[in-house]
ROPA-879994 format. One record per residue (C-alpha): x, y negated, z negated. Coordinates in steps of 0.1 Angstrom, whole numbers, padded with zeros to 4 digits, always signed. Each point is the difference from the previous one (the first is absolute). Layout:
XYZ
...
! end
This chain:
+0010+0844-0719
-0013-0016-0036
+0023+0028-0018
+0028-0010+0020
+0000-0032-0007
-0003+0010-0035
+0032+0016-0006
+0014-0030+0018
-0013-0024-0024
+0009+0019-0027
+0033+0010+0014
+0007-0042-0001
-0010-0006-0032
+0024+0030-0018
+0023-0020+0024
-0005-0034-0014
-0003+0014-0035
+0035+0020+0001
+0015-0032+0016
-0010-0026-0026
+0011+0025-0027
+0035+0006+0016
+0002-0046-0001
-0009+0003-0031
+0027+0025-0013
+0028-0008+0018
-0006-0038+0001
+0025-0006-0027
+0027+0022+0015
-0006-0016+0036
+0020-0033+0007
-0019-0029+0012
+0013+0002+0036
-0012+0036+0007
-0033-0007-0018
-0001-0030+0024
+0008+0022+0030
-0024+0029-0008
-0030-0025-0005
+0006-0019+0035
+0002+0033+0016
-0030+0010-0016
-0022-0027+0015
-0023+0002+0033
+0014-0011+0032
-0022-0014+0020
+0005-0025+0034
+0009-0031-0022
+0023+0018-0013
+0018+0026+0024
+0019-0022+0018
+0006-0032-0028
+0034-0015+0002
+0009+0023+0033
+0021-0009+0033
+0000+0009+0034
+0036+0021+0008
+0024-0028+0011
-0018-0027-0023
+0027-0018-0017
-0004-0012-0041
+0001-0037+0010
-0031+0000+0024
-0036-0002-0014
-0018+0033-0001
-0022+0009+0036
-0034-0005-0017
+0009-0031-0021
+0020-0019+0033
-0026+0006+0020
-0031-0012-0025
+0026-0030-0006
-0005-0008+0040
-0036+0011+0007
-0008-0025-0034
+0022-0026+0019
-0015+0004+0032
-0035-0002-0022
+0014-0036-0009
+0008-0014+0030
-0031+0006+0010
-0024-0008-0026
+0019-0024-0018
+0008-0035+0012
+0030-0006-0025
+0017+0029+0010
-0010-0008+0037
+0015-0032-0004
+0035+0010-0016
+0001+0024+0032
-0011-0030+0023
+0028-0022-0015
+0025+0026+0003
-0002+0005+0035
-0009-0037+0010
+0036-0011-0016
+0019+0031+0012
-0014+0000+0038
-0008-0042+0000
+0000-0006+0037
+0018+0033+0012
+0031+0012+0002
+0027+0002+0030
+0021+0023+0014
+0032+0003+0021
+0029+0022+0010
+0034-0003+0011
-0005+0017+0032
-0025-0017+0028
-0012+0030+0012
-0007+0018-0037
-0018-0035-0011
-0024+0003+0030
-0007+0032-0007
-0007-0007-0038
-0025-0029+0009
-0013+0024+0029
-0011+0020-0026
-0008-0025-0029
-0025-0016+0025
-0013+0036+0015
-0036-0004-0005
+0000+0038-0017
+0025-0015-0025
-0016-0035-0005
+0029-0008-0028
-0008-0037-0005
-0031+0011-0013
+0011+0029-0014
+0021-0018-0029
-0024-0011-0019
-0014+0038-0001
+0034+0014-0009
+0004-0028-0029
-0030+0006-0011
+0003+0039-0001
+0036-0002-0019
-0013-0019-0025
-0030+0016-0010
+0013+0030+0001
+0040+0000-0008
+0005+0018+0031
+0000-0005+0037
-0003+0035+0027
+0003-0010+0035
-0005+0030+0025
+0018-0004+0030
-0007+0017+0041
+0016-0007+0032
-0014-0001+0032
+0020+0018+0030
+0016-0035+0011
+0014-0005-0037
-0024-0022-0013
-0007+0006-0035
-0035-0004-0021
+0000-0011-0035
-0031+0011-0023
-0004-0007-0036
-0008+0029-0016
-0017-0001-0034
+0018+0006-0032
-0027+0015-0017
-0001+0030+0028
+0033+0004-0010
+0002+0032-0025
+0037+0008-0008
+0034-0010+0019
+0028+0026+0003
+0037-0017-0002
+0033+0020-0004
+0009+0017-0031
+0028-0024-0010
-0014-0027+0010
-0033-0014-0005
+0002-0029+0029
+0006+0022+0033
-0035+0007+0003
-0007+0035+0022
-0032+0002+0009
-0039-0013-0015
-0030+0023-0013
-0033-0019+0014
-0031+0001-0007
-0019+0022+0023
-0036-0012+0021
-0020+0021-0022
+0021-0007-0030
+0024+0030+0000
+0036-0004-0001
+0017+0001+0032
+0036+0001+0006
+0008-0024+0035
+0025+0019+0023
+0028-0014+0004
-0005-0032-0028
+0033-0014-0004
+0015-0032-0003
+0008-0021+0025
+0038-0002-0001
-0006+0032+0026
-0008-0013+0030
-0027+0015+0023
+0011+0026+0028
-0037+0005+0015
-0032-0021+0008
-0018+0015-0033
+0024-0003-0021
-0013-0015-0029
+0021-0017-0031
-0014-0017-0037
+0019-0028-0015
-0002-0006-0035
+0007-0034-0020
-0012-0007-0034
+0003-0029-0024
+0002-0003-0037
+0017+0035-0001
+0017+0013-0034
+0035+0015+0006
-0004+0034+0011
-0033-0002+0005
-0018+0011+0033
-0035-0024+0002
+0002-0035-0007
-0027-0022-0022
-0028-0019+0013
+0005-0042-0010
-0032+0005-0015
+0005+0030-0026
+0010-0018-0031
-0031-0024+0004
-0022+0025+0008
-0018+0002-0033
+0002-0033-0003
-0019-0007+0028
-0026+0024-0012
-0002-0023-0031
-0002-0029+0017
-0031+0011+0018
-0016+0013-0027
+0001-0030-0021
-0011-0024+0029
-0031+0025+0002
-0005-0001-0035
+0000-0040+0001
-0018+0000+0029
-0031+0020-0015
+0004-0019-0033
-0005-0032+0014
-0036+0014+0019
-0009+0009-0031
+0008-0025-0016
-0024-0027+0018
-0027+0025+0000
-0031-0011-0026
-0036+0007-0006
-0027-0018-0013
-0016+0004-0033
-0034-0011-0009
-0017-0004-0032
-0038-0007-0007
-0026+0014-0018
-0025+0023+0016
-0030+0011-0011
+0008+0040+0008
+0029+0024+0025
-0028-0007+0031
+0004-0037-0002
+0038+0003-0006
+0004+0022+0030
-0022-0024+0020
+0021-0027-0009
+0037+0020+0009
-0015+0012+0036
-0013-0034+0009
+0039-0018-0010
+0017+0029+0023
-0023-0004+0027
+0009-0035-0001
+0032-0005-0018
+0017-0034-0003
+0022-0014+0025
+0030-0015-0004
+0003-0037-0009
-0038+0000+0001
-0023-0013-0028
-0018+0018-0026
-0029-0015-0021
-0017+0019-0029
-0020-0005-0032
+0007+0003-0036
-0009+0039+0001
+0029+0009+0022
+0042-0002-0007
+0021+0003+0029
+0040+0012-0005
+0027+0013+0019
+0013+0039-0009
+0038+0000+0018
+0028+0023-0011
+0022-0017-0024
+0034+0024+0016
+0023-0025-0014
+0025+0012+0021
+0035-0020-0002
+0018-0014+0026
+0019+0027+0016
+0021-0021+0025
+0032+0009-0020
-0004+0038-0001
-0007-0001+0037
+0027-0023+0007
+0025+0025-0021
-0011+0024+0021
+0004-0013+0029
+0036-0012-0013
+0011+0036-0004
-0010+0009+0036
+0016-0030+0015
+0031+0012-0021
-0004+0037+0013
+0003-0010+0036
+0023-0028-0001
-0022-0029+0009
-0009-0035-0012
-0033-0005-0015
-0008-0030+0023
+0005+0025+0028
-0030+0018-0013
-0025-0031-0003
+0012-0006-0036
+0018-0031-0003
+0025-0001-0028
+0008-0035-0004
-0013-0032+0018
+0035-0010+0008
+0020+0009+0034
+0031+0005-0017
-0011+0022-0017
-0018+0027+0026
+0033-0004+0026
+0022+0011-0029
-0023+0030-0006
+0000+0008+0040
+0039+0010-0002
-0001+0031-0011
-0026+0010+0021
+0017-0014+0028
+0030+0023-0010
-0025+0029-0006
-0011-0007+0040
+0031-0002+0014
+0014+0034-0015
-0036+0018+0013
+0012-0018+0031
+0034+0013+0006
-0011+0031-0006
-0031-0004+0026
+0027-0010+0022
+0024+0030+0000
-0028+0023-0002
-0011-0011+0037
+0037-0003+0006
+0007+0035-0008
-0038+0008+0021
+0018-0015+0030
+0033+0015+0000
-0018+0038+0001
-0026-0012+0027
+0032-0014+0019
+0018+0037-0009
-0028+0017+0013
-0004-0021+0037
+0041+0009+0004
-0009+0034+0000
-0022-0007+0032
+0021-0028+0012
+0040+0002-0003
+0002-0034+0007
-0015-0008-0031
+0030-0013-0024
-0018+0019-0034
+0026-0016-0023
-0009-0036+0007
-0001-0022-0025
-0036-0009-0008
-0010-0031-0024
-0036-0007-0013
-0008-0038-0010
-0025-0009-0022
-0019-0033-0009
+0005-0025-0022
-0016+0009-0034
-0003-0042-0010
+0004-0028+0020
+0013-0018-0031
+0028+0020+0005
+0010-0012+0032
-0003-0038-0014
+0025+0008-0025
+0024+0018+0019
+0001-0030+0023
+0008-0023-0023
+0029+0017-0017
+0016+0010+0042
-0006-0037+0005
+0019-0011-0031
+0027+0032+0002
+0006-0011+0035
+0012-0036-0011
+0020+0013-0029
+0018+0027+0022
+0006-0024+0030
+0014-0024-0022
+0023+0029-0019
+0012+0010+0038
+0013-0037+0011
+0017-0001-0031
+0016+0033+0005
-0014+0016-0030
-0015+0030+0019
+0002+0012+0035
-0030-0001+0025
-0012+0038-0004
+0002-0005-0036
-0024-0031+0003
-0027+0019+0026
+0001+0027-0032
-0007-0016-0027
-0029-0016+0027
-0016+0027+0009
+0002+0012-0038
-0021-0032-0010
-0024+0010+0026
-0008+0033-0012
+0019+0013+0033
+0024+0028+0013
+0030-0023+0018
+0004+0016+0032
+0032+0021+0002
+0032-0017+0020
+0023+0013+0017
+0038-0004-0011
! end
């Protein structure tokens, strides 16, 4: 065994020695690229380094890679959690978007009572699943629900979360007709559901079983969407550090000791004295009386730490920019005027409302396949009624406002249509404009 292990050992080091002599040689007659190419295939692969900068089959060049999207949500998720900022930009989110829950309605009596039949179903629960679904799109970018049906038709919506998610399949030439979904297994394998397709198929049996998938802040030709919370991430990090850092600076910083002085005659009487003061130290506020032999002073760290208000307030700036939100909605008031704080609610008003309209046609879209899916069972079921999703008001203000300027646009146009300027449908137009408001249509 030694002598084999021998020749090997000496079989790698004529190895080595030949190879750094052939560099040597031909290292001005190699170009740069080669040399380049024959040192990076020389090195060790190891794990890190296998699979570095690979993608799953079907993966397209716009979508993070598998391991950095899903570190990107298990860190998000890790915030949420732990972290009451990023808890609270989720919270506000969802408070805004949902506000005092949304409404639905159909253009056919009999789908409509079927569609709150199973909005109310108390396997389905959707009033208080929104603020679950909200919350799940936008920590994560994506939203997977799973939907069953029952032998009567009734369908069961379950969230199903994005980080079990490994890989989604889609059609070669194009990347938004999703196929089928690659879960996560129990025990964490990979395991491919049968059949997982999209719901645009309708069910033909009781276990038939369908995955939608919706996702938000989605690059063009990109699979995954981004959580709200990914370019704050590291931010928030920061944040946290630094308000550890000056939380433990200031204990520190009141911490003190006391330092006596005196003359002793030898170490036994000094130590005397030492035991007998920590024994008995000093309270606060109390009084101390010595003699001429003693000094009393105080020993406290002199940190002299600046304040640091501005470097947290800039950081706190950059994640209040990152996710779209005032800083006075994050207990940070920017100015001591109201003026001020309304103007800098707009755009997050605006930022709402889009997060909202798309909230809206997601459950839309939910309630057309669920309505699909019961005419299967039940041909009375008209599956291409119209369904429409309402949601709340995102600010109250807004309805003031609105108000005002119907009020005033009704005047102006009823006086325009006595003086023959504009017609009476004209008028209720530019009405229900003011109001924020589709006119209804008229018939000719």
């Amino acid at each position: 065994m030694a002598s084999f292990l021998e020749r090997v050992r000496d079989r790698l080091a004529w190895f080595n020695e030949n190879a750094s002599e052939t560099t040597t040689d031909s290292k001005a007659d190699t170009p740069d690229t080669e040399l380049a190419e024959r040192t990076q295939l020389a090195l060790v692969e190891s794990e890190n380094t296998l699979l570095l900068g690979s993608r799953r089959f079907g993966d397209t060049d716009y979508d993070r890679l598998p391991y950095d999207r899903q570190e990107l949500m298990e860190n998000c998720l890790e915030a949420w959690r732990f972290n009451p900022l990023a808890r609270r930009i989720i919270e506000l989110t969802t408070q805004y978007v949902i506000g005092a829950g949304m409404t639905l309605s159909a253009d056919d009596t009999k789908a409509e009572a079927f569609l709150h039949s199973f909005w109310c179903h108390p396997l389905n629960k959707m009033d208080l699943k929104l603020s679950e679904l909200s919350d799940e799109l936008a920590r994560t970018g994506n939203l997977f629900l799973m939907l069953s049906s029952d032998p009567s038709g009734m369908s069961f919506a379950r969230v199903v979360p994005s980080t079990d998610v490994l890989s989604i399949h889609s059609r070669a030439n194009d990347v938004e007709q999703e196929l089928t979904y690659t879960l996560r297994g129990a025990h964490g394998e990979e395991d491919y559901l049968v059949p997982a397709w999209r719901a645009d198929r309708p069910a033909t049996q009781q276990n038939d079983v369908c995955i939608l998938h919706y996702a938000v802040n989605r690059p063009a030709g990109a699979q995954w969407g981004e959580p709200d919370l990914a370019p704050v991430l590291r931010w928030l990090a920061r944040y946290s550090a630094w308000l550890e850092d000056r939380v433990r600076l200031n204990h520190f910083r009141n911490a003190f000791v006391y330092v006596v002085k005196a003359r002793f005659a030898n170490e036994n009487a000094r130590r005397m004295r030492q035991m007998q003061l920590a024994s008995q130290p000093p309270n606060a506020g109390s009084i101390l009386v010595c003699d001429e032999s003693e000094e009393w002073s105080v020993l406290s760290p002199k940190l002299e730490a600046l304040d640091a208000s501005t470097d947290g307030l800039a950081i706190k700036k950059m994640i209040a920019t990152g996710v779209g939100i005032p800083l006075h909605f994050l207990a940070e008031p920017e100015s001591s005027t109201k003026t001020t704080a309304e103007s800098a609610g707009h755009p997050t008003y605006r930022r709402f409302e889009e997060r909202q309209r798309v909230l809206c046609w997601i459950l839309e879209d939910l309630l057309r396949v669920v309505l699909k899916r019961k005419a299967v069972f039940d041909t009375s079921i008209n599956p291409n009624a119209k369904i429409i999703v309402r949601g709340g008001d995102i600010h109250s203000r807004d309805n003031l406002e609105l108000a005002r300027a119907g009020h005033q646009m009704a005047d102006i146009a009823l006086r325009m249509v006595e003086k023959g300027m504009i017609d009476a449908p004209e008028a209720l137009r530019l009405i229900y404009r003011f109001i924020a408001e589709k006119a209804p249509e008229t018939n000719p």
